[in-house]
C-alpha positions in Angstrom: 130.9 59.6 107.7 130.0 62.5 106.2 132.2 65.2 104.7 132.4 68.7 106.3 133.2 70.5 103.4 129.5 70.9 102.6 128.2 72.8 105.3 131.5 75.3 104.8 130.5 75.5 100.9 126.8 76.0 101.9 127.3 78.9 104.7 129.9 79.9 102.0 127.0 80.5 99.2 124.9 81.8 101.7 127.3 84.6 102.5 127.3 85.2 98.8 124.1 85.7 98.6 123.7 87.9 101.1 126.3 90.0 99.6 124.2 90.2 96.4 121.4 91.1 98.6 123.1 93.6 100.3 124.6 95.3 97.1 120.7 95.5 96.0 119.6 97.0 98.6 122.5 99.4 99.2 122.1 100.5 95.7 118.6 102.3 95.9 119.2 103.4 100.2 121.6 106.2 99.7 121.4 108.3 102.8 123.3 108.7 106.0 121.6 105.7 107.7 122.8 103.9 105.0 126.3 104.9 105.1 125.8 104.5 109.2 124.6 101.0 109.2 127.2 99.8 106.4 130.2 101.3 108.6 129.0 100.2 112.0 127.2 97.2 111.3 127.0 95.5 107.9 130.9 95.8 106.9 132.0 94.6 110.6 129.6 91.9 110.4 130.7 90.8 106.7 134.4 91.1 107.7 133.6 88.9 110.8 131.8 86.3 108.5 134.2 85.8 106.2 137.6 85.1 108.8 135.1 82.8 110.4 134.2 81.1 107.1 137.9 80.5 106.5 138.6 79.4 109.9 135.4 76.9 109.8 137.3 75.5 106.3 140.7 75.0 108.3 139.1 73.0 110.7 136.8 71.1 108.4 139.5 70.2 106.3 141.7 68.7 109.6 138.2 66.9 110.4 137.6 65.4 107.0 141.3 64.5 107.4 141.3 62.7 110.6 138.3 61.0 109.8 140.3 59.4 106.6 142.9 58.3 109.0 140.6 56.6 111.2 139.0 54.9 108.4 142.2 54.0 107.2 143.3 52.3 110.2 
């Protein structure tokens, strides 16, 4: 059985890159597109990413539980 708390760490570091990415970018595109697309689509897709990352790590965590139990049994 395998443990589900990898694929949560590994989107996990994957969203942090993309934030690093992101910051890069952001840094040198100054103008109202930018300020647009951050607002309408970069900050509501970040926010969205990150409950979903914390929900996926609830239920990996019950998973990786139950699995233990079964194993136990």
């Amino acid at each position: 059985m395998t443990n589900m708390q990898q694929p949560v760490a590994d989107l996990n570091n994957a969203l942090q890159r993309i934030h690093r990415e992101w910051d890069q970018v952001r840094s040198g595109w100054t103008d109202q597109v930018a300020a647009h697309f951050e607002s309408e689509s970069w900050s509501p897709t970040r926010e969205q990413a990150e409950k979903t990352l914390g929900k996926l790590s609830e239920v990996a965590a019950v998973i990786d539980d139950v699995k233990r139990k079964v194993r136990d049994l």
